[in-house]
matplotlib code that plots the C-alpha trace (Angstrom):
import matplotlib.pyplot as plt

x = [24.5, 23.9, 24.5, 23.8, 22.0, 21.8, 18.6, 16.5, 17.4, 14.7, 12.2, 12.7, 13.3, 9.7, 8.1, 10.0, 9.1, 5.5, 5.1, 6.8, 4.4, 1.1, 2.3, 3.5, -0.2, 0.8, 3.9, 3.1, 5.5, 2.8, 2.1, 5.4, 6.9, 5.6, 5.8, 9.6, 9.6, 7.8, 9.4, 13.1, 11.6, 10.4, 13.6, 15.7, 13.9, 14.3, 17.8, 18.2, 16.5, 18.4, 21.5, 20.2, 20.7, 24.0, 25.4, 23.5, 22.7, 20.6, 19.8, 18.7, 16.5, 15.3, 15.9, 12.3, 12.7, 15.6, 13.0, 11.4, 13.6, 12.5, 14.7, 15.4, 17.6, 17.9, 17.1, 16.3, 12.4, 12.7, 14.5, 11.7, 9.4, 11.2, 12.6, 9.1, 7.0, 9.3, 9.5, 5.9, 5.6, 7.2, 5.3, 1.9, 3.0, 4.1, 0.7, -0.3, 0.8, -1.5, -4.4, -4.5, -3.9, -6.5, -7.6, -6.5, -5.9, -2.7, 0.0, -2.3, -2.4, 1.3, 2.0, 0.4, 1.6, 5.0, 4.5, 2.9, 6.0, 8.2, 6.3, 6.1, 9.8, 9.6, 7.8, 9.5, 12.9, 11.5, 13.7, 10.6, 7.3, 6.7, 8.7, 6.8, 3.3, 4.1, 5.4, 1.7, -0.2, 0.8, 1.0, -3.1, -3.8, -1.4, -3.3, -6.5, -6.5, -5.3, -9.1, -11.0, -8.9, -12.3, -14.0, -17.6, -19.6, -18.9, -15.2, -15.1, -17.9, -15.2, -12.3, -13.8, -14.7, -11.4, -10.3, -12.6, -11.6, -8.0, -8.3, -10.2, -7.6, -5.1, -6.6, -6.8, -2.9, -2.2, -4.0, -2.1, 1.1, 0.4, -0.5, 2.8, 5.2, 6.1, 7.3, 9.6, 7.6, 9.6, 12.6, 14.6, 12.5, 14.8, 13.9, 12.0, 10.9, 12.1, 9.7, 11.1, 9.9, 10.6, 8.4, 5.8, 5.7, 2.2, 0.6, -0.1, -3.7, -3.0, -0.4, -2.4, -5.6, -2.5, -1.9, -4.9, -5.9, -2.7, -3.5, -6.9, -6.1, -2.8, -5.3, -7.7, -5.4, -4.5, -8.8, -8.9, -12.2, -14.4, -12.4, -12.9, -15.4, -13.2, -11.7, -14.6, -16.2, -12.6, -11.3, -14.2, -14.2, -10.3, -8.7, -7.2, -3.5, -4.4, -6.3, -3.3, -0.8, -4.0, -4.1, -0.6, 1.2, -1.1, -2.4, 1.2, 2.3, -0.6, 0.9, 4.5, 3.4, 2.0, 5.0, 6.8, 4.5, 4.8, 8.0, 10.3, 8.3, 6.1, 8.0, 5.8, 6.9, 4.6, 1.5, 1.8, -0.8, -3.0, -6.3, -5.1, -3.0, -6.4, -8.4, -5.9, -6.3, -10.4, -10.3, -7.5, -10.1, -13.4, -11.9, -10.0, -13.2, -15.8, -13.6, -13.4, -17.3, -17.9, -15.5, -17.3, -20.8, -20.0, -20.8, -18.3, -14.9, -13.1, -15.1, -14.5, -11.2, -11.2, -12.9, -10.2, -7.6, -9.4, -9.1, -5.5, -3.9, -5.6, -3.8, -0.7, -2.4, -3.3, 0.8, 1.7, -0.6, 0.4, 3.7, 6.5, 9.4, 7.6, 4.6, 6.0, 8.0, 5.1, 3.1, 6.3, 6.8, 3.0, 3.5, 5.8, 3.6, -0.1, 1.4, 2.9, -0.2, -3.1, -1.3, -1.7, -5.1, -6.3, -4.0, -5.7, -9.5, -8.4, -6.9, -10.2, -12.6, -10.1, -10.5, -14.2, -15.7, -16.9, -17.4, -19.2, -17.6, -20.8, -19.4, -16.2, -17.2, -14.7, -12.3, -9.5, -10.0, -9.7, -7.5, -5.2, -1.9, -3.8, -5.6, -3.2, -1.5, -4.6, -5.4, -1.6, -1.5, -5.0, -3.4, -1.1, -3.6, -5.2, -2.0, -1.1, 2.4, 5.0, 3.7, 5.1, 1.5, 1.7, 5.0, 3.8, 0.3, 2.6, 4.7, 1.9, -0.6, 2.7, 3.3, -0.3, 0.3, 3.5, 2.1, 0.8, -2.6, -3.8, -7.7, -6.1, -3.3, -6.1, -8.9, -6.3, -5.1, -8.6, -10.0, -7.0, -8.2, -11.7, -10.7, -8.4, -11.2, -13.7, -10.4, -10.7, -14.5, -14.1, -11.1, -11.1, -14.4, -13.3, -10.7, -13.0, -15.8, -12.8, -11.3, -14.3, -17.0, -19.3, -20.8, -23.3, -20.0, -20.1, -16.4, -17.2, -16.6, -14.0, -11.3, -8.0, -8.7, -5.3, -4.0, -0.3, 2.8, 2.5, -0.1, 1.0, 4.5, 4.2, 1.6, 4.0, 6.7, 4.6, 3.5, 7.1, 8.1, 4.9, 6.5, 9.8, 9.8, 7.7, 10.1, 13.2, 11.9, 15.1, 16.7, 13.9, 12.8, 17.0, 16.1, 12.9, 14.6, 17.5, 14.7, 12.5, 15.6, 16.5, 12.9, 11.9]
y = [-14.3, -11.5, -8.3, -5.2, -2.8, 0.1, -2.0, -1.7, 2.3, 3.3, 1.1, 2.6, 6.2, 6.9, 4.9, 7.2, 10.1, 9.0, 9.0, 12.3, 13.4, 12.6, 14.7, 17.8, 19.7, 19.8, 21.2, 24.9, 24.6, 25.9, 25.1, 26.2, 24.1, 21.1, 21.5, 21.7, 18.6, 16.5, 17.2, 16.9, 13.5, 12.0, 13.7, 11.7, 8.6, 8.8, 9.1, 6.5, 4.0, 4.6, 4.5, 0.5, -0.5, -0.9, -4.4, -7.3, -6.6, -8.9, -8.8, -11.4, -9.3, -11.7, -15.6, -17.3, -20.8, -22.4, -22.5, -19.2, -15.9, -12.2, -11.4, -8.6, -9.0, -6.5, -8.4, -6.6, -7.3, -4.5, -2.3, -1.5, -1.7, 0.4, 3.2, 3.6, 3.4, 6.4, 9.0, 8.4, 8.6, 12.2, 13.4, 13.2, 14.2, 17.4, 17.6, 17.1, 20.2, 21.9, 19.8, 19.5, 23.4, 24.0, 20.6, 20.5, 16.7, 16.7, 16.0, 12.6, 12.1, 12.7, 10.7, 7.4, 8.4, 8.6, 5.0, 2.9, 4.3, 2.8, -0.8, -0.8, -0.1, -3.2, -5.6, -4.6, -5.7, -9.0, -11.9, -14.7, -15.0, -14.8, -11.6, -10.0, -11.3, -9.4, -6.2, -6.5, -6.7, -3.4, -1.7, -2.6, -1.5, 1.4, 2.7, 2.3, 5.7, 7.4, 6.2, 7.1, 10.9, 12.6, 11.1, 11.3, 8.1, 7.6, 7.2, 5.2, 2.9, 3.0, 2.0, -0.4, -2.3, -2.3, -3.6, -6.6, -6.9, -7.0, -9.5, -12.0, -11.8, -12.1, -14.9, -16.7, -16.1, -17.5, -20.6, -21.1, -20.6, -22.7, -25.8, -25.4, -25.1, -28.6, -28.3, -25.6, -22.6, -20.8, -20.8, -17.3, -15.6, -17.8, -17.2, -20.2, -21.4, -23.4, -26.0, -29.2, -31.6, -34.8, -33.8, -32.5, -35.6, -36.8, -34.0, -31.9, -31.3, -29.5, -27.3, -26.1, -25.3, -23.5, -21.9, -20.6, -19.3, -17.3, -16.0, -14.8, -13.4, -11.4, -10.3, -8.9, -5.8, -5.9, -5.6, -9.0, -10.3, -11.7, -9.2, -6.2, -4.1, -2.3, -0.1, 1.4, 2.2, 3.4, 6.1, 8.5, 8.1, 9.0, 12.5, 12.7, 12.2, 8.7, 7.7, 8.6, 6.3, 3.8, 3.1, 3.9, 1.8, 0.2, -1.9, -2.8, -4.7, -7.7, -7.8, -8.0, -10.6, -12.8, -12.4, -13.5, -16.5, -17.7, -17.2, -17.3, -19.5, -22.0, -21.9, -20.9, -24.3, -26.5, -23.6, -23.8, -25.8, -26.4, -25.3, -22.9, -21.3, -21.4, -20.0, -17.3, -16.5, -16.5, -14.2, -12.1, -11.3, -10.7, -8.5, -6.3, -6.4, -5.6, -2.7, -1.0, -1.5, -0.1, 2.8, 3.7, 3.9, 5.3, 9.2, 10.2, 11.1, 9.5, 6.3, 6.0, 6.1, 3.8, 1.1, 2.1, 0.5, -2.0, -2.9, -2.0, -3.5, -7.4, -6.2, -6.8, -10.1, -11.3, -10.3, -13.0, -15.9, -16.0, -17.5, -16.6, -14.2, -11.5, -10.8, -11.1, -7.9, -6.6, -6.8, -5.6, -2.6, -1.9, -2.0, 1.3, 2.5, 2.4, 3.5, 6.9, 7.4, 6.4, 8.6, 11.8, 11.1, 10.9, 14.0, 16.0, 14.8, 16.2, 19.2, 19.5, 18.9, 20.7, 24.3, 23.6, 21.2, 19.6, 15.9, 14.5, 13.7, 15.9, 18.8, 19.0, 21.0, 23.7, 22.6, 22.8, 26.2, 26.8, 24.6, 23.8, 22.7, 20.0, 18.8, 19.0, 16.7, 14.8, 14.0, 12.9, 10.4, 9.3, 8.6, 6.7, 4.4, 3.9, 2.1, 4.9, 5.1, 6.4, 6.9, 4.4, 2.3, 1.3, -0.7, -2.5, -3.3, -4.7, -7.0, -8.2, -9.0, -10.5, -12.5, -13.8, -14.4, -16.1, -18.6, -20.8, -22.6, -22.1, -20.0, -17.1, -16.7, -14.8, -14.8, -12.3, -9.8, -9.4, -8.7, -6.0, -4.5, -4.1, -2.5, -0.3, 1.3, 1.5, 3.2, 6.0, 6.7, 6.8, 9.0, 11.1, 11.8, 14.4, 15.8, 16.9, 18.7, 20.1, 21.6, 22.2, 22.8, 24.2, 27.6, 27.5, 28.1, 31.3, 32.4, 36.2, 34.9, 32.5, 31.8, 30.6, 28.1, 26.2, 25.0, 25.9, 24.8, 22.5, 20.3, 20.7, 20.4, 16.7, 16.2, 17.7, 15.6, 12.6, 13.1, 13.5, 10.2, 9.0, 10.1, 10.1, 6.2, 5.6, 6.8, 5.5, 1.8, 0.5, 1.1, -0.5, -3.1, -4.6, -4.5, -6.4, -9.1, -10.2, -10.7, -12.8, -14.9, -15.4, -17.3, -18.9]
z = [16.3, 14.1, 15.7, 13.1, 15.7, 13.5, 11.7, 15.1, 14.7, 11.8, 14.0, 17.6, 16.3, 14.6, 17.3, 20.5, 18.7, 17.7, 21.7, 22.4, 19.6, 21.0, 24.2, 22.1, 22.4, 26.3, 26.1, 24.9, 21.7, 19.1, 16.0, 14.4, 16.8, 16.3, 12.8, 12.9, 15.5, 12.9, 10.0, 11.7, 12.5, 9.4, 7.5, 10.2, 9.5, 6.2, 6.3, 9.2, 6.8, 3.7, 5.7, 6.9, 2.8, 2.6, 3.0, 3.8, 7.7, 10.2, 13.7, 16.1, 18.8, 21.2, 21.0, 22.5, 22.1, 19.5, 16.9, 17.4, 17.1, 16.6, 13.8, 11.1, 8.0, 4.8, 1.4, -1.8, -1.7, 1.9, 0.7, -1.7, 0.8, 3.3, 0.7, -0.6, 2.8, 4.4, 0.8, 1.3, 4.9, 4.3, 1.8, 3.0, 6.5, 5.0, 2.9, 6.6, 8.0, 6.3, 5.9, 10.2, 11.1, 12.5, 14.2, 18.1, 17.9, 14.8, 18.0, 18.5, 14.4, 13.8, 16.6, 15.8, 12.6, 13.0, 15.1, 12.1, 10.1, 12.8, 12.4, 9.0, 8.7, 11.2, 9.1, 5.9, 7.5, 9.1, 8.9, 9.9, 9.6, 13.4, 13.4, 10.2, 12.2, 15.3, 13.5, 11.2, 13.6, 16.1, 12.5, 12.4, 16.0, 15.7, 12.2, 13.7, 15.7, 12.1, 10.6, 13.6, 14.2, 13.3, 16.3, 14.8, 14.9, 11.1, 11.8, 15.3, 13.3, 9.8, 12.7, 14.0, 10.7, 10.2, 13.1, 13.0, 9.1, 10.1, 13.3, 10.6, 8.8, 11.3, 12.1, 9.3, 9.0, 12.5, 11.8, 8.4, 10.5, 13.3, 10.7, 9.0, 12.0, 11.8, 8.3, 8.9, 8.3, 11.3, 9.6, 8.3, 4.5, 2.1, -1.5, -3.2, 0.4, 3.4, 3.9, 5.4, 1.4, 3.8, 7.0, 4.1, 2.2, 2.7, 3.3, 0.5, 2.0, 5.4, 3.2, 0.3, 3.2, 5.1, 2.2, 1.1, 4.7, 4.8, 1.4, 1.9, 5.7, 4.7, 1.6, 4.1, 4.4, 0.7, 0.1, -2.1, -2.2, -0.1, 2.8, 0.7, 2.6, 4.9, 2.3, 1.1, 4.6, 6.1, 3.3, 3.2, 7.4, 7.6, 6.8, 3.9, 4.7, 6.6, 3.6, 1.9, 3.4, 4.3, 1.0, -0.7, 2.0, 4.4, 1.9, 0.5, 3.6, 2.7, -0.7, 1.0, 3.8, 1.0, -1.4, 2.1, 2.5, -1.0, -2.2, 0.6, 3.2, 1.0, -2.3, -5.4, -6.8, -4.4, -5.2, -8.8, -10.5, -7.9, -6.6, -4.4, -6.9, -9.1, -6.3, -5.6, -9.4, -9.3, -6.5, -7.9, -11.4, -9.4, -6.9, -10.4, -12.0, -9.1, -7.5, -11.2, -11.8, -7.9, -8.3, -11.6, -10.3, -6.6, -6.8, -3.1, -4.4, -2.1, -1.6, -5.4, -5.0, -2.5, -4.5, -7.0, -4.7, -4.0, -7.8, -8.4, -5.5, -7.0, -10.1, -8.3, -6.4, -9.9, -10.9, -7.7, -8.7, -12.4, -11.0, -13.3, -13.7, -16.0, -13.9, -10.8, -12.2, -13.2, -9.8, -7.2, -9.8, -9.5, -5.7, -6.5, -8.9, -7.3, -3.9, -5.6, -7.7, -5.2, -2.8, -4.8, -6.0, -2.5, -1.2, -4.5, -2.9, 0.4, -1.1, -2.7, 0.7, 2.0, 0.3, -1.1, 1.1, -1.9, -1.2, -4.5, -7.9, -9.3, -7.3, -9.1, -12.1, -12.9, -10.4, -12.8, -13.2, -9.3, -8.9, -11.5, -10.3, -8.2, -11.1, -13.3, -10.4, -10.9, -14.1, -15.1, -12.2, -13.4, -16.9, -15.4, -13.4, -16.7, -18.0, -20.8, -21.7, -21.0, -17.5, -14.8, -14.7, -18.5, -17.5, -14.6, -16.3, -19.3, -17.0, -15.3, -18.5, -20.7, -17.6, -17.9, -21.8, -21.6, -18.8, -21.5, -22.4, -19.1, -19.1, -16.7, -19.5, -21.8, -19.3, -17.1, -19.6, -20.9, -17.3, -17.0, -20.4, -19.0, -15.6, -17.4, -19.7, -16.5, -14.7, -17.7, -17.1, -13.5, -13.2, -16.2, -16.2, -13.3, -15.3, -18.1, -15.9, -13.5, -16.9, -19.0, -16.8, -20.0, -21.0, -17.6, -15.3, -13.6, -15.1, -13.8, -10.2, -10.3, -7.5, -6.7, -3.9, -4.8, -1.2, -0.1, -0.9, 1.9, 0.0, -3.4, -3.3, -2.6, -5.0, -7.2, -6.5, -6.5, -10.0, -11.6, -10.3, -12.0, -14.8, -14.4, -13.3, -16.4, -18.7, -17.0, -15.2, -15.5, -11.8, -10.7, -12.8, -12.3, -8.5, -8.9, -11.6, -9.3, -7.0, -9.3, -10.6, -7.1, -6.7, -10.3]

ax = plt.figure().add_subplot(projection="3d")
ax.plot(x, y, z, "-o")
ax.set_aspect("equal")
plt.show()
């Protein structure tokens, strides 16, 4: 019986104080006050999860039946997850402060917020797939209300699409679980998988449909194609900071429930070389190709950086489905990556709505000179997306294409790399292209009556900090890129 009860601590914390949150408007504290209450809170989490990383911990919550236990256990592989969901988590709720002064509702949105940390934290230490399920799916219902804050009909419509998105998937996981419980798929995350090969023998069918239908429903969240759509209707519906986390973090725990389900449920080894690996592959390309070719033609800001993610976060599904060491490197170092630069390019759009209400990429002329510190924030995280070194998205994008390249005579082993290559110069027009009219609007700008509409500290700071770890992990990968190799020998 494992018994480490300081892991459920990080979990019930955020989640007690999510509730108390959503009752703060009630109880006369003012704004000052709840500031202070939430940032005491996500300060504390952060520390109460850092503190869980120590030591190989596990905890047995609640034994249902002797093959089905709600378990949590600290591996490597979460404490990436967890470290990077709560710096995060922090960050844009601080951005948040500001962002939500004036909106009567923040208690409700810091309180859900501070809730889907809690669950995340959850999921990232699950020990089983039946404990990572549960934990995914309150994370969904508890994000929902974060997308639909607004309350317009646009934002209960963009909630609901991703509700019903999200239940497809979750469906579509279930059913891959339920076919594989009598081979074992119940069993603790072990990596390279922990399928019974004797009670499997003979039925290579029913595993690789399992498969597949786990893939594509744990996808669903990570916006692989064909389950794409939500991400595109949600982000421009959602305020800034939920699109924020939406799609630094939210998106991340599909690519973590898949990494779960292939590498330390399934085994990569009975995946490799067959169609489902193949399909996962196909998928993987169009989805890279298609969100880089949508972001570049969609005029919205933040719809465009919404198909952005959706393009990005198949760079690191196309990292999992090439199968070996290097790329597999390559795809959990992009999970670091993406989430810190996607994060800040979707703060700097709400900083921007924010101060100018400007909502269209054709509105942004001469932003830079209004805003400079958060498009200087900007444009270097945009580099980064591009895959320019030395900034942290070059080394991940290298990983991930070597990976590819080192895989052998295989079609993807060329075909990928060159599909990366094309994303990465549509990425350029679609980003930078903002960057050049923000900082050189042309000689028809009205320079006489320019203003400062630079936001706070509040929302700049983070973007601020953001950025340097762009760089900063860019230049120096190495802490992490040890992390994420003990990992990948642990499973190859």
């Amino acid at each position: 019986m494992n018994k480490d009860y300081v892991l459920i601590i990080p979990i019930l914390f955020p989640i007690l104080a999510g509730i108390v949150a959503c009752f703060l408007g009630k109880m006369h504290l003012g704004q000052k006050g709840q500031r202070l209450y939430e940032t005491v809170c996500l300060i504390v989490e952060v520390c109460l999860t850092f503190m869980c990383f120590t030591g190989n911990k596990a905890l047995d919550i609640w034994k249902l039946t002797t093959d089905i236990t709600i378990s949590l256990k600290v591996d490597d592989l979460s404490r990436i997850f967890a470290g990077l969901t709560v710096i995060v988590w922090l960050l844009v709720g601080i951005y948040a402060f500001e962002y939500l002064e004036d909106d009567p509702k923040s208690n409700l949105f810091f309180g859900f917020y501070l809730i889907t940390e809690g669950l995340i934290a959850a999921l990232s230490f699950a020990d089983n797939m039946i404990t990572f399920y549960m934990f995914f799916e309150m994370m969904t219902l508890m994000s929902v209300p974060l997308v639909m804050h607004d309350g317009t009909h646009e934002a209960i419509m963009a909630g609901l699409k991703y509700l019903f998105y999200s239940i497809a998937g979750a469906f579509l996981t279930l059913f891959g679980i339920f076919m594989l419980i009598p081979y074992g798929v119940l069993g603790s995350f072990t990596a390279g998988g922990i399928m019974n090969m004797e009670a499997l023998a003979g039925h290579d069918l029913r595993l690789m449909i399992s498969a597949i239908c786990m893939i594509i429903g744990l996808g669903t969240k990570a916006g692989m194609f064909p389950m794409h759509a939500w991400l595109p209707t949600a982000h421009p519906e959602a305020p800034a900071p939920a699109s924020a986390v939406l799609s630094g973090v939210i998106t991340k725990t599909g690519v973590l429930g898949i990494i779960r389900t292939v590498y330390f449920c399934i085994g990569s080894r009975l995946i490799a070389g067959t169609w489902v690996q193949n399909t996962w592959i196909v998928l993987s390309l169009i989805t890279v190709i298609m969100g880089s070719m949508m972001a570049y033609r969609e005029k919205q800001l933040k719809k465009r950086l919404a198909y952005s993610t959706v393009s990005q976060v198949s760079y690191i599904m196309f990292g999992l489905a090439v199968m070996n060491g290097t790329a597999f490197m390559g795809a959990v170092a992009h999970v670091v990556f993406h989430s810190l630069i996607k994060t800040t390019l979707f703060l700097m759009s709400g900083a921007v709505i924010h101060k100018t209400g400007h909502h269209l990429v054709s509105e942004l002329k001469g932003t830079g000179k209004e805003m400079p510190i958060t498009m200087w924030c900007y444009t270097i995280v945009s580099i980064a997306l591009v895959g320019i070194p030395p900034l942290s998205g070059f080394v991940s994008k290298w990983y991930i294409a070597t990976g590819a390249l080192m895989s052998g005579e295989k079609p993807y082993s060329w075909i990928g790399p060159v599909a990366l290559l094309i994303s990465a110069l549509l990425t350029a027009g679609y980003l930078l292209s903002i960057s050049i009219q923000g900082f050189m609007p042309g000689a028809d700008y009205d320079y006489e009556h320019l203003e400062n509409k630079e936001p706070s500290a509040y929302m700049y700071i983070p973007m601020i900090l953001m950025t340097i770890a762009t760089i900063f992990l860019g230049i120096v990968p190495g802490g992490l890129t040890r992390i994420i190799d003990t990992i990948a020998n642990t499973i190859f």
